[in-house]
C-alpha positions in Angstrom: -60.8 32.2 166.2 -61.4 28.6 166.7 -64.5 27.7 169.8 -61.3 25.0 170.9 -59.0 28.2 172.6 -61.2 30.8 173.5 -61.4 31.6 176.8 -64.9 29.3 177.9 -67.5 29.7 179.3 -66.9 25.9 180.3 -69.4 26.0 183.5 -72.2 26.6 181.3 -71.2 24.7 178.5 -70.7 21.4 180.5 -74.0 22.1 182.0 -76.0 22.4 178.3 -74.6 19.3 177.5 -75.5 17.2 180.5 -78.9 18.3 180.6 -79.5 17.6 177.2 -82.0 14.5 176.7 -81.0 11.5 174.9 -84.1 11.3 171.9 -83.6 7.8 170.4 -85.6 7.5 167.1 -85.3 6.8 163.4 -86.4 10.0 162.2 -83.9 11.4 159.7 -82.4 14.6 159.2 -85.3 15.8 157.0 -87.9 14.5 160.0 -85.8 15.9 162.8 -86.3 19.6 160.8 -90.1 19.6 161.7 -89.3 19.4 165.6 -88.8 23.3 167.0 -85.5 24.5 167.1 -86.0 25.6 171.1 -86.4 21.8 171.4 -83.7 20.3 169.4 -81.4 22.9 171.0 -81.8 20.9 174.7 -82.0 17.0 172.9 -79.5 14.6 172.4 -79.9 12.7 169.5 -78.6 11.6 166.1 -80.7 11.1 163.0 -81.7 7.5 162.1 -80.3 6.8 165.5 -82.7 4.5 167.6 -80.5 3.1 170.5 -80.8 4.6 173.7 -77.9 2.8 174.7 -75.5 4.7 172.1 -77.2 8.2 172.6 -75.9 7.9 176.3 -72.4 6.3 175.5 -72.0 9.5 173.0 -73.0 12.0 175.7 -70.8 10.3 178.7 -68.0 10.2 175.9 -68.6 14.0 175.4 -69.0 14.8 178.9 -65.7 13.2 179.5 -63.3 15.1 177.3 -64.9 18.4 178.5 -63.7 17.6 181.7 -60.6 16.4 181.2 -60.1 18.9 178.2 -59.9 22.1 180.5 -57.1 24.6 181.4 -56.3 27.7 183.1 -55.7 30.6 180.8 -55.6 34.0 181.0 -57.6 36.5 179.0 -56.7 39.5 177.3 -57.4 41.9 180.2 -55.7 39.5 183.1 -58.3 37.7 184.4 -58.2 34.1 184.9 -60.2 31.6 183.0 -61.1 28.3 181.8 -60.4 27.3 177.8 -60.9 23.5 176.1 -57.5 21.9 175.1 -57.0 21.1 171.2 -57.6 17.3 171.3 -60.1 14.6 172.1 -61.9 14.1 168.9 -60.0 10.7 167.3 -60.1 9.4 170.9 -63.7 10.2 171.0 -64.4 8.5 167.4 -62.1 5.5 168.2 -64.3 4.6 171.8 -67.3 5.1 170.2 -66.4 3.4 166.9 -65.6 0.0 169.0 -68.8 0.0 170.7 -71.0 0.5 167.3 -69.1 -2.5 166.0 -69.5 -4.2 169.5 -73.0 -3.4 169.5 -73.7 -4.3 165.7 -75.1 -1.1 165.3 -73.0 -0.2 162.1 -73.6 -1.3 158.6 -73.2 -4.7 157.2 -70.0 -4.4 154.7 -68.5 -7.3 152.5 -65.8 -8.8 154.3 -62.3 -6.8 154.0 -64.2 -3.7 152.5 -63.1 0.0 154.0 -66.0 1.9 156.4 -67.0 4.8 154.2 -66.2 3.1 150.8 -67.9 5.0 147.9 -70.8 3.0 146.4 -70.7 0.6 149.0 -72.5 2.5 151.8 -72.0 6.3 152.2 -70.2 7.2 155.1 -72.8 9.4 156.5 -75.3 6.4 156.6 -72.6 4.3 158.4 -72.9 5.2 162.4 -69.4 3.4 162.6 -67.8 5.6 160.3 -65.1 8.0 161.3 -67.1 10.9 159.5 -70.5 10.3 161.0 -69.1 9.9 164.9 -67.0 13.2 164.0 -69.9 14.9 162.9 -72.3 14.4 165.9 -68.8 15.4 168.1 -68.3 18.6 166.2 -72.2 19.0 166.4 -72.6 18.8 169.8 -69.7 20.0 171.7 -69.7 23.1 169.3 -73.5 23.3 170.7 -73.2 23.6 173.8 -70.0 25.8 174.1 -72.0 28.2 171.8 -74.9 28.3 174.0 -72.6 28.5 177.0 -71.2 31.9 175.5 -74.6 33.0 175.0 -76.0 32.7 178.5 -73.0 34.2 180.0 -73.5 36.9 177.2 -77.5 37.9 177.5 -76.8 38.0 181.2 -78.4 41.0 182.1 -75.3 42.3 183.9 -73.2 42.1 180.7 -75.8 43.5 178.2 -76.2 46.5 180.0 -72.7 47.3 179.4 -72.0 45.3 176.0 -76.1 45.5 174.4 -74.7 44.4 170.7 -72.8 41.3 168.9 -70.8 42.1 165.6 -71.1 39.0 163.5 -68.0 38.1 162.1 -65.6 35.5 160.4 -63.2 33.5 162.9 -62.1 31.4 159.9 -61.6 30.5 156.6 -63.9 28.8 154.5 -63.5 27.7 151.1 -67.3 28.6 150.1 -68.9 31.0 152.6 -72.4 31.0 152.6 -73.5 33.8 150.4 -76.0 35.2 153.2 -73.1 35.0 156.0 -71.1 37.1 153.3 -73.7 40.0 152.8 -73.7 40.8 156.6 -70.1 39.9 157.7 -68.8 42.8 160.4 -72.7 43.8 160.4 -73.5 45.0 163.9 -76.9 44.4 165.7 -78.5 44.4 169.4 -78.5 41.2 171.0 -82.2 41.1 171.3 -82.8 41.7 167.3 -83.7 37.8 167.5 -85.5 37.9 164.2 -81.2 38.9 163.0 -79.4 35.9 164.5 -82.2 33.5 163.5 -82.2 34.7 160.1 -78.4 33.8 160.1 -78.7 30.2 161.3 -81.8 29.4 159.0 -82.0 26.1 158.0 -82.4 26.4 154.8 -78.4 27.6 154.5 -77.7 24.6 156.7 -78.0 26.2 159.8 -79.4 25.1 163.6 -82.5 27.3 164.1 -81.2 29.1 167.3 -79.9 32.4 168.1 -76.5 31.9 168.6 -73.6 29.9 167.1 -72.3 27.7 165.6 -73.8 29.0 163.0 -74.0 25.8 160.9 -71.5 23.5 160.9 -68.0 24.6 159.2 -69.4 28.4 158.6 -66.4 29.6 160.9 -69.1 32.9 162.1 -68.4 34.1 165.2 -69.6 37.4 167.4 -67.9 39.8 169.5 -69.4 42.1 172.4 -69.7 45.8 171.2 -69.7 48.1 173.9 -72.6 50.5 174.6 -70.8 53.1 173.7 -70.4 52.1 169.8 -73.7 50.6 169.7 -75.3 53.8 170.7 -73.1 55.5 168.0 -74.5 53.5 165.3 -78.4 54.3 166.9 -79.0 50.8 167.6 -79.7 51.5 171.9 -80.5 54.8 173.4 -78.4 55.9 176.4 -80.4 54.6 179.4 -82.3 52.2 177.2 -82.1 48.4 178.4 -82.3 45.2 175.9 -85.1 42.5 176.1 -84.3 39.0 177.3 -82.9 37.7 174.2 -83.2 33.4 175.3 -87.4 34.4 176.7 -87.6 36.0 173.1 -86.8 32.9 171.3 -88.4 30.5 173.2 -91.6 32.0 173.1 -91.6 32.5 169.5 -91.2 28.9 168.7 -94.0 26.4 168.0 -95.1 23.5 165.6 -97.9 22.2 163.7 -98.2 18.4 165.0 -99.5 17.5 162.5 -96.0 17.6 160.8 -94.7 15.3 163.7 -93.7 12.1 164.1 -96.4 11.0 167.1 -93.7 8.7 168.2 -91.3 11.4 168.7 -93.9 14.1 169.9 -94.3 11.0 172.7 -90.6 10.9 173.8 -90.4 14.3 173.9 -93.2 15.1 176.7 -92.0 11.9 178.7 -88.5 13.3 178.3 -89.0 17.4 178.7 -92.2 17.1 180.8 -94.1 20.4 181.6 -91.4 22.4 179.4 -93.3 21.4 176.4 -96.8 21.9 175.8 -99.4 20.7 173.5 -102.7 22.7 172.9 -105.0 22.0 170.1 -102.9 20.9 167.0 -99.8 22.6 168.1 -96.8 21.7 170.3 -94.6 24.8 171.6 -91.7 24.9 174.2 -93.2 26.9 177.4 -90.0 28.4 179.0 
């Protein structure tokens, strides 16, 4: 099921994305890897990307089409609800297209040659290519609708009645990641962080966070399972309750700063203030 027309969480995912903080820098993707996941999760940023001025064009851009981009639907059991349209990424890419060019922000090309041209300069290098601007779209407003469902999912009201996710596939993929095969339909308590973290490693391309997307184009969903199924499969007892599943990640989370950019560690602390700390040679996220 595609994250564009299920019913959304919309309050919560319009609210991740405009607290997120712009992060200009030219770290690349390999650099951006060392920063904690906690903290990546709540930046705005792009790799190689070291204009402030674009970062917040992006993120108004965004903002925009997830307000305009809303409806009224209802839900499966009657209850009314908010859902994101289908549409707004070409008109996304084409404003913020123009104002790379208009801010000579992309890259150089011979006269007359086509953005993206293999050889030339590849397209995910190019900030005015159409692939690049879609990426950091899909990126983030797949972000922060995931992280919207989540919140509204560990609340403690709704885990005390659905304590379990059932990780699934909500699409096809031409090449599904081998370890996204091995435990499709597997079924596991909310709070088995050390689960959902496993299945949006890096290293298989993934985010680092507990809760989708689950790297970009892996199609992975969850549903809620009920407390009654979980406590078939002996995963909850009866009157047993689940741990705070967004406290257990964040704690978990720290870095060696030694492996940071000091630049970056810098614009970080301005930017997050007392929700990041540093002590000794080791910078962790604090709530």
């Amino acid at each position: 099921m595609s994250y564009l027309n299920q019913p959304a969480k919309f309050t919560e995912a319009f609210k991740r994305l405009k607290a997120k903080k712009e992060i200009a820098s030219r770290l690349s993707s390999k650099q951006w890897q060392e920063v904690p996941a906690a903290i990546k999760d709540r930046a705005f940023f792009s790799s190689r990307v070291a204009s402030a001025r674009f970062l917040t064009k992006a993120k108004k851009l965004m903002q925009a089409f997830l307000l305009k981009q809303i409806e009224d639907v209802i839900s499966p059991d009657g209850v009314k609800e908010k859902a994101i349209k289908i549409g707004g990424r070409a008109d996304f890419v084409d404003r913020l297209k123009d104002f790379v060019l208009n801010e000579g922000l992309g890259e150089a090309l011979p006269p007359g040659t086509p953005r993206g041209q293999r050889g030339v300069i590849p397209e995910m290098k190019d900030l005015a290519s159409s692939r690049r601007l879609g990426l950091i779209f899909e990126t983030n407003i797949r972000s922060a609708y995931g992280y919207g469902n989540f919140q509204a999912s560990t609340d403690p009201d709704v885990t005390n009645v659905y304590p379990a996710w059932r990780f699934v596939r909500g699409g096809y993929v031409k090449e599904p990641r081998p370890l996204h095969k091995k435990y499709e339909n597997t079924v596991r308590r909310k709070d088995d962080t050390k689960f959902w973290l496993e299945m949006n490693k890096k290293e298989i391309g993934g985010l680092g966070v507990p809760h989708g997307p689950w790297g970009f184009n892996s199609q992975m969903t969850v549903q809620e399972v009920d407390r009654g199924e979980a406590m078939r499969l002996g995963l909850i007892k009866k009157d047993e309750k689940i741990k705070e599943p967004r406290a257990e990640f964040n704690k978990a989370l720290s870095v060696d700063l030694s492996r940071m950019d000091k630049g970056v560690v810098a614009r970080l602390k301005k930017a997050f203030g007392k929700s990041i700390r540093t002590k000794g040679k080791t910078l962790s996220w604090t709530k």
